[in-house]
C-alpha positions in Angstrom: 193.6 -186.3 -91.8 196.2 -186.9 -93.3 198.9 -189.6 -92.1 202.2 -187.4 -91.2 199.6 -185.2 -89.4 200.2 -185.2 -85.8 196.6 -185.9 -83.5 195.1 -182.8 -82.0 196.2 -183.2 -78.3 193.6 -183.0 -75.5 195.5 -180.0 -73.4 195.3 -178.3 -76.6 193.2 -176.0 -74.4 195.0 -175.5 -71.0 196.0 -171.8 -70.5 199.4 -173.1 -69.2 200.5 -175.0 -72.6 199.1 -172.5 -75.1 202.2 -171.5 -77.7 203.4 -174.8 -77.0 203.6 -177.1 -80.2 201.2 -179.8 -81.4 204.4 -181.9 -80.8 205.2 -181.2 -77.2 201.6 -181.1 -76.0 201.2 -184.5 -76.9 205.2 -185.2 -75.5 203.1 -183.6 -72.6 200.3 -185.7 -72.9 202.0 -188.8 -72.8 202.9 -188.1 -68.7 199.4 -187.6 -67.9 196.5 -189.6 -66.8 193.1 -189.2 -68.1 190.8 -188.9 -64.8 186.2 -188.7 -64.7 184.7 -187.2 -62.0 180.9 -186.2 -61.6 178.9 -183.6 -59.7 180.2 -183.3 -56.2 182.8 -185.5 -56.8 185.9 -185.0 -54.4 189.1 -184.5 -56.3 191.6 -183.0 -53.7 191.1 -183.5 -49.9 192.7 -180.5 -48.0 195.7 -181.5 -46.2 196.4 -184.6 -47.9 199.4 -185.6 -49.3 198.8 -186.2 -52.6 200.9 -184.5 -55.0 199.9 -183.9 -58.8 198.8 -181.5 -60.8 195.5 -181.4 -62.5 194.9 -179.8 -65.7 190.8 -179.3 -66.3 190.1 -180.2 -69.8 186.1 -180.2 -69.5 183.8 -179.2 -67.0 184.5 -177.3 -64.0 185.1 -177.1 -60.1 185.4 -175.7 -56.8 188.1 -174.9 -54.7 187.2 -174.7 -51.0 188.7 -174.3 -47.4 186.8 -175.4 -44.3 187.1 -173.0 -41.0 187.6 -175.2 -37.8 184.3 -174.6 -37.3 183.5 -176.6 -40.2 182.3 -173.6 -42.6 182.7 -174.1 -45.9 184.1 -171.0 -47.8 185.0 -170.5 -51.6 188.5 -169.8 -52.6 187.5 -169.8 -56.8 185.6 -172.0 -59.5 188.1 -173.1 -62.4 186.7 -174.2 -65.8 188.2 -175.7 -68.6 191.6 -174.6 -69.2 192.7 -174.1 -65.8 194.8 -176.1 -63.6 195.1 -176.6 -59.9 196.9 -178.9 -57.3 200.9 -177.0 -58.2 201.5 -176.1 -54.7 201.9 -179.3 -52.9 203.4 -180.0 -56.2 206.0 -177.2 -56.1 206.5 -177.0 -51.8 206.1 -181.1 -51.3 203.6 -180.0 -48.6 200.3 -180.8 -47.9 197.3 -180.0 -49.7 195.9 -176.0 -49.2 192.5 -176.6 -50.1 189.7 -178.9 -51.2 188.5 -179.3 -54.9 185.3 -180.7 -55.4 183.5 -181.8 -59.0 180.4 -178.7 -59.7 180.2 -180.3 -63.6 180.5 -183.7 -64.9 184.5 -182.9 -65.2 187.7 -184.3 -67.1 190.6 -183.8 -65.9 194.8 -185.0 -66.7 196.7 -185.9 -63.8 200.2 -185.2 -64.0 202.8 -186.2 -61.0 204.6 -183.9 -59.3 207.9 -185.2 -60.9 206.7 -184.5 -64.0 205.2 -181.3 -63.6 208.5 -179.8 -62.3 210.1 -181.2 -65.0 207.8 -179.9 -67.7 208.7 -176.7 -65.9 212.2 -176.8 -66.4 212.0 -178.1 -69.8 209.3 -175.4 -71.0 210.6 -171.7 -69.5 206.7 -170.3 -71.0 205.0 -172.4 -68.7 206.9 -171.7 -66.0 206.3 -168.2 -66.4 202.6 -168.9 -67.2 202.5 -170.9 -63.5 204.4 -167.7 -61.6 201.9 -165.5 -63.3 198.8 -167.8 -61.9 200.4 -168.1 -58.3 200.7 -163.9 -58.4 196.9 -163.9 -59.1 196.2 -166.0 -56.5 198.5 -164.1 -54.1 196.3 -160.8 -55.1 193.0 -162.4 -54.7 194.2 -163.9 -51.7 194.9 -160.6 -50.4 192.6 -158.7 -51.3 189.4 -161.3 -49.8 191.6 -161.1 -46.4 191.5 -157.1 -46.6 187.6 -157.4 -46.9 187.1 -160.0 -44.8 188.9 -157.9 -41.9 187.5 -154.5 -42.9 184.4 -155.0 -44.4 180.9 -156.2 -43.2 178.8 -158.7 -44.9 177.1 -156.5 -47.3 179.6 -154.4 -48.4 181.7 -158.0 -49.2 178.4 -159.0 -51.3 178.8 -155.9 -53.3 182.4 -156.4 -53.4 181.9 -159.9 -55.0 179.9 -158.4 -57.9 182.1 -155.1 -58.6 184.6 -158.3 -58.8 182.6 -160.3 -61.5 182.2 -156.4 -63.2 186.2 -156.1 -63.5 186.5 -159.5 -64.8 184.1 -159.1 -67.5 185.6 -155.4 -68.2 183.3 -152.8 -69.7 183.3 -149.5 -70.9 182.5 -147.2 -68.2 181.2 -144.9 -70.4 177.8 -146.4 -71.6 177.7 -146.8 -67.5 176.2 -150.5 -68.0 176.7 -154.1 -68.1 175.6 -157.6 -68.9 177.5 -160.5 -67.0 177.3 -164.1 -68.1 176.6 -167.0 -66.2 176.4 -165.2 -62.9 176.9 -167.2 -59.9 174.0 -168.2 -57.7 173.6 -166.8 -54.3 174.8 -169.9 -52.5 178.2 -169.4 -54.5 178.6 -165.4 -53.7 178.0 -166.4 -49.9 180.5 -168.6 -49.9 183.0 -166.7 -51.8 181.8 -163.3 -49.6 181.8 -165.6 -46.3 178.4 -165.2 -45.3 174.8 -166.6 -45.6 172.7 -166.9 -49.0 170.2 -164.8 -47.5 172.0 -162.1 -47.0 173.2 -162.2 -50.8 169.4 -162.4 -51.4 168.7 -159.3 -49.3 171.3 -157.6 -50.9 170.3 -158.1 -54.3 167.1 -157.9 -54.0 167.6 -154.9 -52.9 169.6 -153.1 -55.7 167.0 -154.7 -57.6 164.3 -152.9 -56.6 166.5 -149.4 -57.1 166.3 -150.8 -60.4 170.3 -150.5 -60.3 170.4 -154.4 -61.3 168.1 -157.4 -62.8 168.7 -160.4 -62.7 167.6 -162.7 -65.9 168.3 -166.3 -65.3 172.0 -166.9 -65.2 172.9 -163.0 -66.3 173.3 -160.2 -64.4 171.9 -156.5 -65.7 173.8 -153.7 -64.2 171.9 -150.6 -65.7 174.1 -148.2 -63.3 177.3 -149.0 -62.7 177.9 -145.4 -60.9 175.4 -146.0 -58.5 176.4 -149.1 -57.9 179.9 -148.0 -57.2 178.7 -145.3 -55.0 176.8 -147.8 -53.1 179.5 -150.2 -52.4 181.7 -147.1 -51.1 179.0 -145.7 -49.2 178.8 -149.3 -47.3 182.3 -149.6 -47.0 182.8 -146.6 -44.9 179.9 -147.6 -42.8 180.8 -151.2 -42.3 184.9 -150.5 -41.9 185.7 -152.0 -38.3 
């Protein structure tokens, strides 16, 4: 590489920097720490008061809430080029949620300080962080909706009609594949409910022949039926 070449920086790959310059994202890199964390490895406690911001540059994880009963539920997984922790970064308050390690995982720590003056000093990422939050807000939203009005097999279907509007697909051919499907221990506890009651589910569409599962993808041969399903169990479950 040549000498007046400027080094490929490692967030070079975090949604929240991208159109930023090779200069600035290693200006950028220069306030982080570079942070290992294995499988089931505990990054964020909920409720602490730790403060920074982490930016996932391999590997992936979990972000969780526990009920006072002690149940575990789901919020989202991130993978590589996501970040999490900007709340307690943003309010000063205390942590929302848990994030535990699901991949061996890298991740850049950046101090609350430094994030919100990155902020300032970079209106695109800014926007790119209000953009994230009004996701969350919507998802947020919209797993309290079904939580309330739905039964546990209609939030099951819910979860994969989810995974079918994330992937997008053209209606038309009335089909999909979709990659690296989660396991049923991860749709119960992003549906809040029990694994076998994602395997009953399933297992049922699957012998409709309206899905088939092949190791981590997810055939849906009728995504009309499957729609008409979920509504049909919707109106039956609504409290």
């Amino acid at each position: 590489m040549d000498q007046g070449t400027p080094k490929k920086s490692h967030l070079s790959n975090i949604e929240v920097f991208s159109g930023l310059t090779t200069l600035e994202l290693l200006s950028i890199s220069d306030l982080c720490q570079e942070k290992y964390f294995q499988i089931d490895d505990q990054v964020i406690d909920q409720m602490s008061n730790t403060r920074g911001v982490y930016f996932i540059s391999r590997g992936s994880v979990r972000v969780i809430n526990l009920t006072t009963s002690g149940k575990e539920v789901t919020l989202e997984v991130l993978g590589e080029g996501k970040c999490f922790g900007e709340l307690a970064a943003i309010d000063s308050g205390p942590r929302s949620s848990s994030v535990i390690a699901i991949k061996p995982t890298i991740l850049f720590l950046m101090s609350a300080p430094n994030f919100l003056k990155t902020m300032e000093k970079h209106p695109s990422v800014s926007l790119k962080i209000m953009s994230m939050l009004a996701k969350v807000i919507r998802t947020s939203s919209e797993r309290i909706t079904n939580l309330v009005t739905l039964g546990a097999n209609a939030r099951v279907l819910a979860e994969v009609m989810k995974k079918i509007s994330e992937q997008g697909c053209d209606k038309t051919r009335n089909k999909i594949l979709i990659e690296n499907f989660p396991v049923h221990s991860e749709i119960a506890r992003k549906a809040s409910t029990t694994r076998e009651t994602v395997t009953r589910v399933l297992s049922t569409l699957s012998k409709k022949n309206i899905i088939c599962r092949k190791g981590s993808t997810l055939e849906v041969s009728d995504i009309a039926v499957l729609e008409r399903t979920f509504l049909n169990l919707s109106n039956s479950d609504i409290r």
